[in-house]
C-alpha positions, 0 to 999 in steps of 0.5 A, a space after each residue: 273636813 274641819 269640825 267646829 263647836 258653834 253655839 249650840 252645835 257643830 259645824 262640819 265644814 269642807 270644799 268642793 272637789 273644784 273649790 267653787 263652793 264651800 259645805 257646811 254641814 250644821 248639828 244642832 245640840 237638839 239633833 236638827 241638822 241643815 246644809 248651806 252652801 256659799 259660793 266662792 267664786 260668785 257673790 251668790 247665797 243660798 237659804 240653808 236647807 233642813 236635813 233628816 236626823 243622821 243625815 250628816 253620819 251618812 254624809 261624813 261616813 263611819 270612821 269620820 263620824 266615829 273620829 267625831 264622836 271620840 274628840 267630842 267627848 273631849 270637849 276640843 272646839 275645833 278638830 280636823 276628822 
């Protein structure tokens, strides 16, 4: 999973198991969360979905999230947990 600092935020971003698809995982500076999948194989778009708060910690799981924690503070712009 590769975690990137964007404007006013992370994005935690990986594949599908098939490659098909690719996850994004948004966390905003004020807590928001969302979800948007882009297809890989076909031309398709879907409209970004609003997730609950912790939402991606569960997602991403403790030592991944405890990882994220840890390099944040650091204040890297890209990491790989």
């Amino acid at each position: 999973m590769i975690v990137k600092r964007i404007v006013r935020g992370y994005e935690f971003s990986t594949y599908t198991s098939d490659g098909g698809f690719l996850v994004k995982l948004t966390l905003r500076d004020s807590g928001a969360e969302s979800l948007q999948l882009e297809s890989v194989r076909a031309r398709v778009t879907f409209k970004p979905v609003k997730l609950k708060r912790g939402t991606i910690r569960k997602a991403v799981g403790s030592q991944r999230w405890q990882n994220f924690v840890h390099v944040k503070k650091r204040t890297f712009s890209t990491m790989l947990t």
